[in-house]
N, C-alpha and C positions, 0 to 999 in steps of 0.2 A: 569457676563459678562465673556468671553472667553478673555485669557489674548492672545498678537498675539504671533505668532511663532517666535523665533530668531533663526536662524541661520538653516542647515541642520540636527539639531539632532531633531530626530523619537519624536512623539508625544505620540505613546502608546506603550506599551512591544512589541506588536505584531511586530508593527514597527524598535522595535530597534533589538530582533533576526532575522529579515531578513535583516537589514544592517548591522548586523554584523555577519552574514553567511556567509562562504566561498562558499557551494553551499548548497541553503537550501532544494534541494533533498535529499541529503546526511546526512543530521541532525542525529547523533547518538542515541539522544533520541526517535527514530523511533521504535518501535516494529516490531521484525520477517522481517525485509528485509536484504535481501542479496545485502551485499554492492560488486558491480561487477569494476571492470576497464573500462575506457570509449570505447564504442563501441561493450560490448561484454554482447548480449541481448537473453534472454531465447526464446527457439525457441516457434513456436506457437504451432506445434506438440505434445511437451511436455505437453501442458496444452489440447491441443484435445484427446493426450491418455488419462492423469488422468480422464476426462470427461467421456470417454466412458468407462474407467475400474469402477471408481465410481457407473457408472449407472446398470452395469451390476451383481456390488455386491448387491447392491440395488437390483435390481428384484432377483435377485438368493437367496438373505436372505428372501425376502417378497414369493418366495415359498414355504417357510418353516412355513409360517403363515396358522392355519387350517382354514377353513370355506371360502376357495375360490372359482371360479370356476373350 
């Protein structure tokens, strides 16, 4: 049987790092994000260039593969 809850404290870990988060976006143990100050958001541009510069190395190295058209 399921003993009942007492009181406000978290029932699983999960629970208790997110009540005891300051902001749990911001979690340190995050891998590769860039922690920015509030309001100050990567433009979308940015990620439209990387996209199309990506793509274009992409076909420009795949012409270099033999037996194409």
């Amino acid at each position: 049987m399921n003993a009942p809850a007492t009181g406000p404290s978290p029932r699983t870990g999960a629970e208790a790092v997110v009540a005891n988060a300051v902001d749990p976006a911001r979690r340190p143990d995050v891998l590769l994000r860039k922690r920015r100050e509030d309001g100050h958001e990567v433009s979308a541009w940015w990620l439209i260039g990387a996209f199309v510069f990506v793509s274009g190395a992409v076909i420009a190295l795949l012409s270099f593969v033999p037996g194409g058209a």
